[in-house]
C-alpha positions in Angstrom: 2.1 -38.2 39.2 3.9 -40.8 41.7 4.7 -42.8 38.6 6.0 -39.6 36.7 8.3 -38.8 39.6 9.7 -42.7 39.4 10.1 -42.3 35.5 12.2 -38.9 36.0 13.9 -40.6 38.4 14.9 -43.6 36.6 15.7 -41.5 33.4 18.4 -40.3 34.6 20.2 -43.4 35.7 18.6 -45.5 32.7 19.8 -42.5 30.4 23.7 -43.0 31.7 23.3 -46.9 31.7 21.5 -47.1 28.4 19.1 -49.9 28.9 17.0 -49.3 26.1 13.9 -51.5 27.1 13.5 -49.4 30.6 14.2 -46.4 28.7 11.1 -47.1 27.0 9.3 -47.7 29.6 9.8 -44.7 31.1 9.2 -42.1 28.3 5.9 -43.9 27.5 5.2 -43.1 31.2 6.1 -39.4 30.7 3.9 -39.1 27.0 1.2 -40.5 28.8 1.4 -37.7 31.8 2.0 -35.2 28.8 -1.2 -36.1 27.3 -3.3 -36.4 30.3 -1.5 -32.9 31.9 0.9 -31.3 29.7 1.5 -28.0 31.4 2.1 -29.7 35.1 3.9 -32.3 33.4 6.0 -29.9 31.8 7.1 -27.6 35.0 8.2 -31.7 36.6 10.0 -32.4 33.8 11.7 -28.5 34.0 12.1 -29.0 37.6 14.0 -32.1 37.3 16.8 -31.3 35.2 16.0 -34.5 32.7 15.8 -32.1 29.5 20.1 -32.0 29.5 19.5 -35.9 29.6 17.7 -35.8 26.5 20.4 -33.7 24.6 22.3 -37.1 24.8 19.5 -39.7 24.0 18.8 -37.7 20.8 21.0 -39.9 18.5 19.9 -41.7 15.3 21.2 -45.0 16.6 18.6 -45.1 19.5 15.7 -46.6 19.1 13.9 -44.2 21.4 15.1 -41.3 19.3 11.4 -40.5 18.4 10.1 -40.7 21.8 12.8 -38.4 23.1 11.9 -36.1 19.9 8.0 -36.8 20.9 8.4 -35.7 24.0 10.3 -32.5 23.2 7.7 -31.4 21.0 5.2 -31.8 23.5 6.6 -30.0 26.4 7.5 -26.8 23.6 3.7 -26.0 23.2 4.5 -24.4 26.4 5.6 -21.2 25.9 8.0 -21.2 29.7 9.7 -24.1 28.1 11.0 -23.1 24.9 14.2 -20.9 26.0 14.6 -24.1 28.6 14.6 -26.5 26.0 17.3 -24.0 23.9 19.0 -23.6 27.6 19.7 -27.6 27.4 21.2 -27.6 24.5 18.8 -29.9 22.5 18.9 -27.4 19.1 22.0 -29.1 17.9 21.2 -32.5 18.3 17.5 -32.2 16.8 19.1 -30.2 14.0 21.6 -33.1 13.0 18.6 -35.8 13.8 16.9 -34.0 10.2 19.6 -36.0 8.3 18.1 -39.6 9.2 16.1 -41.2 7.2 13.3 -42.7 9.4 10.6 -41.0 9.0 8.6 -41.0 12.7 12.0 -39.9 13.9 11.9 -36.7 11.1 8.1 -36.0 11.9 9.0 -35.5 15.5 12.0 -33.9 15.3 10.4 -31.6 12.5 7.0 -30.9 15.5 10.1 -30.5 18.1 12.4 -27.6 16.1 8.7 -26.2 15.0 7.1 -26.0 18.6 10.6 -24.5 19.8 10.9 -21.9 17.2 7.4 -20.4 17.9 7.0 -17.0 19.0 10.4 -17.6 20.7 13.7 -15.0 19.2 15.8 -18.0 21.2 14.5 -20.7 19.4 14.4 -19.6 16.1 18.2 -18.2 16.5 18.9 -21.3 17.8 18.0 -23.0 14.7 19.3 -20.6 12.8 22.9 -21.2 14.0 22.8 -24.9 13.9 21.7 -24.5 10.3 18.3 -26.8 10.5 16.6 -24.4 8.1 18.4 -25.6 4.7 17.7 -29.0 5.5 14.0 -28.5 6.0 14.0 -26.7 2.4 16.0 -29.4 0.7 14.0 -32.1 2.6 10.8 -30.1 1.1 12.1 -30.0 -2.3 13.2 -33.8 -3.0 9.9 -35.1 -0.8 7.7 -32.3 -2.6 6.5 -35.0 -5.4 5.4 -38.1 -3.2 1.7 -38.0 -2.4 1.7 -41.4 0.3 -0.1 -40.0 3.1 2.9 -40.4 5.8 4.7 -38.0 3.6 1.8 -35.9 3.5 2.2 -35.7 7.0 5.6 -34.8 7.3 5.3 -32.2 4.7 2.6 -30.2 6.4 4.8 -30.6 9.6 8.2 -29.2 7.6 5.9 -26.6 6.5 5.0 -25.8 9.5 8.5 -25.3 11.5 9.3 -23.0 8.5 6.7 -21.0 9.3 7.2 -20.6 13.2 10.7 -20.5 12.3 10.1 -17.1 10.4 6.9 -16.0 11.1 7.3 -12.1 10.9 10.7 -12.0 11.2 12.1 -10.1 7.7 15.2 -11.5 8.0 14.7 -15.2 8.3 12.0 -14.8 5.8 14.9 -13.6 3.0 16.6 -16.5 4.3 14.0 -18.6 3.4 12.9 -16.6 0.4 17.3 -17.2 -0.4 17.1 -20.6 -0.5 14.9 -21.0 -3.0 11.2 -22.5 -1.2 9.2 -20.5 -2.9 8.7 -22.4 -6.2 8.8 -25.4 -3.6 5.8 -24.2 -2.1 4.2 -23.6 -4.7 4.6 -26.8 -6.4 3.5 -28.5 -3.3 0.3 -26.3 -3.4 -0.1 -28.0 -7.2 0.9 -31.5 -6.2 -1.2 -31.9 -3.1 -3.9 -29.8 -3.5 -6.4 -32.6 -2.7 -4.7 -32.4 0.9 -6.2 -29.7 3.2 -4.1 -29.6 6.4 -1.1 -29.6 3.5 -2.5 -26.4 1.8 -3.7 -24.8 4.4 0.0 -24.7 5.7 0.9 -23.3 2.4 -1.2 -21.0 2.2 0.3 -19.8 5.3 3.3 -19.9 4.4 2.3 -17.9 1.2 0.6 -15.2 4.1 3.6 -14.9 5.5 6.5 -14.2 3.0 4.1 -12.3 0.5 4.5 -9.0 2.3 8.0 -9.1 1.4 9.3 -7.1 -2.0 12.0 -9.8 -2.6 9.1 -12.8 -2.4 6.6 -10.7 -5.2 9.5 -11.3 -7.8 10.2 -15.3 -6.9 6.4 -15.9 -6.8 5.6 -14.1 -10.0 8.2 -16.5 -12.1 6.1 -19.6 -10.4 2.8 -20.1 -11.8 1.5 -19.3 -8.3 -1.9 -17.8 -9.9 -3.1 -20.4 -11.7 -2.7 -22.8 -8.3 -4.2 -20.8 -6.2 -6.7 -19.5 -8.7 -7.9 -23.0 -8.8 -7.5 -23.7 -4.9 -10.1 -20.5 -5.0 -12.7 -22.0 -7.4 -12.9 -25.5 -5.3 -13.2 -23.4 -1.9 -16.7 -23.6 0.2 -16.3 -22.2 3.3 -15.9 -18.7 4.2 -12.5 -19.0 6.5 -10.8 -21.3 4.0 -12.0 -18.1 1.2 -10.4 -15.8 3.9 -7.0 -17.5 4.2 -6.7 -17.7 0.0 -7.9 -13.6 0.1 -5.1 -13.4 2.8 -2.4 -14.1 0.1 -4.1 -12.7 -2.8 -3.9 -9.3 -1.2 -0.4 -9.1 -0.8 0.7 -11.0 -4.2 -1.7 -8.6 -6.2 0.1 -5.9 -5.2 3.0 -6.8 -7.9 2.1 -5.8 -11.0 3.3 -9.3 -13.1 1.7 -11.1 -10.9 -1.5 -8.9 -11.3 -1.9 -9.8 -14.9 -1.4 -13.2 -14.2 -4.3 -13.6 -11.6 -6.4 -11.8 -14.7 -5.2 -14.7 -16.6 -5.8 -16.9 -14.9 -9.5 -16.1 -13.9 -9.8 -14.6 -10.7 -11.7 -11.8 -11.6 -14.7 -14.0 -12.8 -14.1 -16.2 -9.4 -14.6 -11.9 -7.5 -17.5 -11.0 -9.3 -19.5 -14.6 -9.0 -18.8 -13.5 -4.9 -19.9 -10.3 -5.4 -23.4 -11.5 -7.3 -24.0 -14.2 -4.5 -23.6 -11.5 -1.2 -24.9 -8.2 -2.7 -28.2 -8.5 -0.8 -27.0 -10.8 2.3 -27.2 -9.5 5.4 -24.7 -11.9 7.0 -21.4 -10.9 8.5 -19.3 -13.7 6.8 -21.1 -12.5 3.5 -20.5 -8.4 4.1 -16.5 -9.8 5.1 -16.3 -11.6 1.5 -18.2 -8.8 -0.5 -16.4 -6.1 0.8 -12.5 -8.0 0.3 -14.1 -9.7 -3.2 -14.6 -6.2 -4.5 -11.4 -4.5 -2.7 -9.2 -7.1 -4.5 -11.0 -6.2 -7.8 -10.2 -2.6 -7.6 -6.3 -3.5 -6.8 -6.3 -6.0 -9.6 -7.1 -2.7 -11.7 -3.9 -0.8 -10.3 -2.0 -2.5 -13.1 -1.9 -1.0 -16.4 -2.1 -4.1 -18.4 -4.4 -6.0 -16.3 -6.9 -3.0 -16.4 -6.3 -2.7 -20.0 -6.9 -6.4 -20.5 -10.2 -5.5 -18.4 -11.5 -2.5 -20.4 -11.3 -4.3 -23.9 -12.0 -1.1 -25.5 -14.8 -0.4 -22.9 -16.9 -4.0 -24.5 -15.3 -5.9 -21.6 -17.7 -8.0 -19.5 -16.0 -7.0 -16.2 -16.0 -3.1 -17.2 -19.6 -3.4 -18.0 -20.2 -5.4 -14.2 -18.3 -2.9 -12.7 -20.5 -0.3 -13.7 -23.6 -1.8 -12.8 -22.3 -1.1 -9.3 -22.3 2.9 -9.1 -26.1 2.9 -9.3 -26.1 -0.1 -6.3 -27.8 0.1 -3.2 -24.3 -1.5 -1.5 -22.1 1.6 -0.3 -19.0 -1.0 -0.4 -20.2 -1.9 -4.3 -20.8 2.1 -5.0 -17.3 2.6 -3.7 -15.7 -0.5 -5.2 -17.1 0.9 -8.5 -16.4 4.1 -8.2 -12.6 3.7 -7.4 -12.7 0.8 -10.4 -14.1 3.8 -13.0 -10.5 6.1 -11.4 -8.1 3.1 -12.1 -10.1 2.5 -15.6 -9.6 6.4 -16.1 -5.3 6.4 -16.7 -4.8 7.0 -20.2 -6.4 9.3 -22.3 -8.7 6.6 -24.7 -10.4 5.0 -22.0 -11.3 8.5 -20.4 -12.8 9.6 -24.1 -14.6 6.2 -24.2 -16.1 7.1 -21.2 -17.3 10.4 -21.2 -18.7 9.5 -24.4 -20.5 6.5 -23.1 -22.3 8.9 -20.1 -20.4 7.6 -17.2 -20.3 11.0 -15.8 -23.7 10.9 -15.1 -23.7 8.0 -13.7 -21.0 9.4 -11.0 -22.7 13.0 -10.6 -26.0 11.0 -9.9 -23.7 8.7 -7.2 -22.5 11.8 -5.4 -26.1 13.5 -5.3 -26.7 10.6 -3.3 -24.1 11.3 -0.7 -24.3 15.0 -0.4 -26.3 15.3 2.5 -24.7 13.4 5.8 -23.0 11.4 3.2 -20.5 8.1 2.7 -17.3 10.4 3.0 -15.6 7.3 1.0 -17.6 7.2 -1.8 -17.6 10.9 -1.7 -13.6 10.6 -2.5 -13.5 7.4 -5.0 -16.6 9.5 -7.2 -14.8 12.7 -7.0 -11.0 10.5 -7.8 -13.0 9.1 -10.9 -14.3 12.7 -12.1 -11.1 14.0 -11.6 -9.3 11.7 -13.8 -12.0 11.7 -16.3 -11.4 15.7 -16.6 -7.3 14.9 -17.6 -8.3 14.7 -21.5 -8.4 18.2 -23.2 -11.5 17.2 -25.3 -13.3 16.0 -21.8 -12.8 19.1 -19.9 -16.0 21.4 -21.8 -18.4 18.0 -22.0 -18.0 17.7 -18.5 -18.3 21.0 -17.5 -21.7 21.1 -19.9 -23.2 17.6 -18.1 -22.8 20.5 -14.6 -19.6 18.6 -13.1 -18.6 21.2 -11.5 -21.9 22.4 -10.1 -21.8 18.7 -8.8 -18.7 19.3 -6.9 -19.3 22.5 -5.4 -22.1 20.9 -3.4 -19.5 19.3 -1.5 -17.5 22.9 -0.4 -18.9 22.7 3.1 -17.2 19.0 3.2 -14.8 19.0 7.1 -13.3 16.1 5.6 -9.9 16.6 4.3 -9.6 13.6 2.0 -12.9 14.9 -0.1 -11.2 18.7 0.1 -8.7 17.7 -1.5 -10.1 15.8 -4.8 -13.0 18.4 -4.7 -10.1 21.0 -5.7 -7.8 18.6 -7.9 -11.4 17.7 -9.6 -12.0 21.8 -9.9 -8.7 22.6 -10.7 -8.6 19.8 -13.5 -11.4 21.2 -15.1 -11.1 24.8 -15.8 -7.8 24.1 -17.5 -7.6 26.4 -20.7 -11.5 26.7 -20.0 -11.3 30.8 -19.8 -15.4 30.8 -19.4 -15.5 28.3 -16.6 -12.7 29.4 -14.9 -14.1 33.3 -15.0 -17.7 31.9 -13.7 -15.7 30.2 -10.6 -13.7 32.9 -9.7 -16.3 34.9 -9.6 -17.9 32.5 -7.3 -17.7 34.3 -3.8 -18.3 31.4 -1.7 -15.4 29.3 -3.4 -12.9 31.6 -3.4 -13.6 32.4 0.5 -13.3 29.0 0.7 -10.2 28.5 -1.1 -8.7 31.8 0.9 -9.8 29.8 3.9 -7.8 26.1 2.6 -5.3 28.0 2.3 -4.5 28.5 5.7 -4.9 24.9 6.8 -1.8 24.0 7.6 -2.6 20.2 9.1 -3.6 19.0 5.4 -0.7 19.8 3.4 -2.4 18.4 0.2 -5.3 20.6 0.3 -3.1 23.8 1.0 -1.5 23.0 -2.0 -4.3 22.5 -4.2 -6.2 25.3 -2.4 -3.2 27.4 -3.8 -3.0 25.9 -7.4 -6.7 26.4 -7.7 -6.8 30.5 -7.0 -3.6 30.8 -9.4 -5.4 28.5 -11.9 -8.5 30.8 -11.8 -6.4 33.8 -12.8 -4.4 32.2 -15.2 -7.0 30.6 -16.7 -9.3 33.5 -16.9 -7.6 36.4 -17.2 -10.4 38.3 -15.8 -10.4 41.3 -14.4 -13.5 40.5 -11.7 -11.8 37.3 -10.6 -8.9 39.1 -9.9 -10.8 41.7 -7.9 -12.9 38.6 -6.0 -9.8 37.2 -5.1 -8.1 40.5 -4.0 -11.3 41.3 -1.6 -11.4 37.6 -0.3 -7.9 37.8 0.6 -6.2 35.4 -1.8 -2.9 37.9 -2.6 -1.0 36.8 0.4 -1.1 32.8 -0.1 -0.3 33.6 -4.1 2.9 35.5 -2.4 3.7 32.6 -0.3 3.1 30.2 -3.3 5.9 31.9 -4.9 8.2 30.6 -2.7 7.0 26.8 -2.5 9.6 24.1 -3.0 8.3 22.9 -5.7 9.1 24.7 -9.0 5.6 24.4 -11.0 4.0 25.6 -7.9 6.5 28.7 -8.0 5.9 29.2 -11.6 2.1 29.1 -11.4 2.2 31.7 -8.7 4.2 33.9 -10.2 2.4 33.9 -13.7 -1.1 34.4 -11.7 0.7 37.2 -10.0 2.0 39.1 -13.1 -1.3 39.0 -14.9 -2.5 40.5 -11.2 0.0 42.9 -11.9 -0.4 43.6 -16.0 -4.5 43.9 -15.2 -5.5 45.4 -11.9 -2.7 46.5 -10.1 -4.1 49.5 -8.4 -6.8 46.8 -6.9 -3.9 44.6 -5.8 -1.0 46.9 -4.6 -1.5 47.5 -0.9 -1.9 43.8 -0.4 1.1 43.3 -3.2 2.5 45.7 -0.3 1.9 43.7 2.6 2.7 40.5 1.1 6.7 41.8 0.4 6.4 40.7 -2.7 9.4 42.5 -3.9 11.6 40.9 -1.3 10.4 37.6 -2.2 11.3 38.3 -5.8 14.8 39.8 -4.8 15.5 35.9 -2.6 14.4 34.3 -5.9 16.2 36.4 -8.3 19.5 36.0 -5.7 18.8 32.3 -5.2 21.4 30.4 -7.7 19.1 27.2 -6.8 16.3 29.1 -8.4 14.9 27.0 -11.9 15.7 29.4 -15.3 12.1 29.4 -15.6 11.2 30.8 -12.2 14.0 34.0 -12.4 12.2 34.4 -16.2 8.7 34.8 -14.4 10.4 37.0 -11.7 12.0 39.5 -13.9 8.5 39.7 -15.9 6.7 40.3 -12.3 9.5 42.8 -11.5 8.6 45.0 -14.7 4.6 44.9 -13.9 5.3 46.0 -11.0 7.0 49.0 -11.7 3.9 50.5 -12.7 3.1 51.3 -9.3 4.6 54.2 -7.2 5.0 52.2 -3.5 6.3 48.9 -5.0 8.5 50.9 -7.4 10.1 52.5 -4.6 10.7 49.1 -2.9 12.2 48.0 -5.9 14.8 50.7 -6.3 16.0 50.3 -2.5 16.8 47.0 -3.1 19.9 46.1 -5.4 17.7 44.4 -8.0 20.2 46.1 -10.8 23.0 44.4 -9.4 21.3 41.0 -9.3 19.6 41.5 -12.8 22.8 42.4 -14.5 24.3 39.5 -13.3 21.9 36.8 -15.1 22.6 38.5 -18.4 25.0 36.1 -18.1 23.3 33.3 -17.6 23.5 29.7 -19.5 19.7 29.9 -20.2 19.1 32.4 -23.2 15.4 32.5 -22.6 16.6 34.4 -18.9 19.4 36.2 -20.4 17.2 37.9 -23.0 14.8 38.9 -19.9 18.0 40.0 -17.5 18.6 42.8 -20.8 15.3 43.9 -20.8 14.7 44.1 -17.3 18.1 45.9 -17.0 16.8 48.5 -19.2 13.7 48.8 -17.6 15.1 49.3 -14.2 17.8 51.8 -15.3 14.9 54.1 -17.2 13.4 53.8 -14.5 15.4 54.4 -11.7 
């Protein structure tokens, strides 16, 4: 340390008198303390004020240039000496040194400008400003085809200062993304694959610009896919496996880019994983199963990669993927089940299905998980049946095969997620099904249970369906006892409030369910017709200008039905409804002008 105090010393003179042998003497003194002590070393060479020195040995004439960068690059693995190094001034300098041509003077300048810019907002606005980015990126583009292994080297390190120099930082990452290093990158990931410090620092690279929208459009006009499709296949070891799944992720979620991977054979490459870790007990294993078959099911978020999948419902892969519902796995069973709901978005392939006994397959999956069961799998089985149900012709096969028995089994579910599908899956179902929907609202239990959903304001999604179910139960059925089960269970208020929901098919289904209420048991439904204010509710949507043609239509039909009874009757003559009425006789919509004459009529006999 004796010797590093004499080298610090001397620096500073040598540094002003330029004697270049000295000078060499005496950085080779302080590389030597940096290797053998870099953090003490460090706070010396802070201490001493030598780091403003360097600002002025950093010059492409100098033979010692590299040292100097050497040095630098060192003493910023530190994180106390970054700013300090920024502080000194030597951003400028190193940023000019990337126009040389010597190579050991680019490598270390490249390790200095990367060490400085990591995890430090100084460094990397440092760089910024002095405009060291653009070089690296053109320096990556014209070196990108040379495969010598000193370029090799200095790639990886380039690579590298690009990615502390925008590490999660959005707006350096557009920079980058800007200036074009994306189908760099990528060709560098073809070109040197053989090189694994070199693609590992591309695939970082990848990691960390993927998550940006603007990158998912540059990378899907690269052929990106195929490289790394390839990297995949060659890959052993589990962390290089988890750094390619680290990209994938992200890229997959662009739909171009989806049916490229597809292409290019990724899926194969997912469900070779799958085969090999099913029954290993492992954690490295459970990790690669579990993200193998995650990526599977995103890969089938595209429409035309998971039509390119289904083939008709022959494909290889569709058949694979249902050889995993009956699975002991839980991540397979739920990989598979959520595979069969993205399989299930256009009408053929939910015919195909149902036809080919899938729904058994899923009823048999969820009789597994009633009792203290996977709440997961619970929600990707019940997704699946749901979207199954959309097709006309599906909705009485299904409810034959007991689907809906199925899915009442899970009314005591706490869990809001499985609520929630449980009642689209329900809901799905008994449309234009009058018997089914007359057996379920006749079902006590449920419709206690939907009164009670109603009311659970923390869950927003199953309020809604909650609601939409009890109006589809009446509107479907047009029965008499389900209106009478839902009138005792308390259901008339929440239909009231439904009315006056923001969205307008929620209004309209409400209001529909309410007038056959009115047209079919309305001395059953009046005092809580009463209580709800109904008629005021209809007078705000009558008055509203804002209110859809179709939603004052349904309101003037509600008015009407509800003249038939003495109290709501009254209500309705002591507020101005023939004022309002009379008024949307006028109205651009002839459908509601037609219905403002009639109701007119109707209210003026009557009043």
């Amino acid at each position: 340390m004796d010797n590093l105090s004499d080298a610090l010393k001397k620096l500073k003179i040598t540094a002003i008198e330029s004697t270049a042998d000295s000078l060499e003497g005496c950085l080779d003194c302080l590389l030597q303390a940096l290797a053998q002590n870099n953090t003490e070393t460090s706070e010396k060479i802070q201490k001493s004020g030598i780091l403003q020195v360097f600002a002025s040995l950093l010059t492409p004439q100098s033979s010692c240039t590299a040292k100097v960068a050497n040095i630098i690059a060192e003493v910023a693995k530190n994180e106390f000496m970054r700013n300090s190094c920024v502080d000194a001034g030597l951003i400028p300098p190193l940023v000019q040194l990337l126009n040389c041509k010597d190579q050991e003077v680019l490598l270390q300048t490249g390790r200095a400008l990367g060490n400085i810019c990591y995890d430090s907002h100084e460094g990397r606005s440092a760089v910024d400003h002095a405009g060291g980015a653009q070089i690296v990126v053109d320096h990556l583009r014209s070196l990108c085809s040379k495969t010598d292994p000193a370029n090799e080297k200095l790639l990886t390190v380039f690579c590298g200062m690009l990615m502390n120099y925008s590490n999660e930082n959005d707006t350096l990452q557009s920079q980058l993304i800007n200036m074009g290093v994306i189908p760099t990158l990528v060709k560098l990931l073809g070109i040197h694959c053989q090189n694994a410090a070199l693609t590992e620092m591309c695939l970082v690279a990848f990691g960390n610009l993927a998550e940006l929208e603007s990158s998912k459009e540059q990378f899907a006009y690269t052929n990106i896919a195929e490289e790394i499709v390839k990297l995949f296949k060659k890959q052993i070891e589990h962390d290089k496996k988890e750094m390619i799944f680290e990209v994938l992720a992200p890229l997959a979620e662009n739909d171009i880019i989806k049916l490229q991977l597809v292409e290019a054979g990724l899926v194969e490459c997912l469900l070779e994983i799958v085969q090999k870790t099913v029954d290993s007990d492992k954690e490295d294993d459970i990790a690669e199963l579990k993200t193998a078959s995650d990526l599977m099911v995103l890969l089938l978020l595209g429409d035309e990669s998971m039509q390119k999948l289904f083939e008709g419902g022959k494909g290889s892969v569709f058949q694979r993927v249902l050889s995993w519902i009956p699975s002991n796995n839980h991540q397979l069973q739920l990989a598979g089940a959520l595979a069969i709901a993205n399989f299930a978005r256009n009408d053929g392939n939910c015919i195909h299905m149902v036809d080919n006994g899938i729904v058994q397959k899923l009823m048999d999956l969820l009789d597994r998980h009633v009792e203290d069961g996977n709440v997961t799998v619970q929600h990707a089985a019940l997704s699946a049946l749901r979207n199954l149900a959309i097709p006309v012709v599906n909705k009485a096969k299904m409810l034959s095969a007991g689907v809906a028995e199925a899915v009442l089994k899970f009314l005591r579910s706490e869990m809001p997620p499985v609520q929630f599908k449980l009642l689209g899956t329900l809901r799905m179902l008994i449309d234009a099904q009058a018997e089914a929907a007359e057996q379920l609202g006749k079902n006590v239990k449920l419709v206690e249970r939907l009164v009670e959903w109603c009311e659970a304001k923390d869950h927003a999604g199953v309020m809604g369906e909650s609601n939409r179910l009890l109006s589809a139960l009446i509107r479907h059925s047009k029965s008499k006892d389900v209106i009478r089960t839902i009138v005792q269970s308390g259901g008339i208020k929440h239909l009231a409030t439904m009315a006056t929901s923001e969205h307008v098919i929620m209004q309209n289904e409400a209001l529909i369910a309410l007038a056959l209420i009115a047209a079919l048991e309305l001395v059953t439904a009046e005092k809580d017709l009463e209580n709800a204010k109904l008629v005021q509710i209809l007078h705000r949507l009558l008055s509203d200008e804002r209110s859809a043609p179709e939603i004052k239509y349904n309101s003037m039909v509600l008015i009407c039905a509800l003249m038939g009874s003495e109290p709501l009757h009254k209500e309705v003559q002591n507020l101005a409804f023939l004022e309002v009425v009379s008024k949307l006789r006028s109205h651009e919509n002839k459908t509601v002008a037609q219905q403002a004459s009639l109701t007119e009529q109707r209210l003026a006999v009557e009043s």
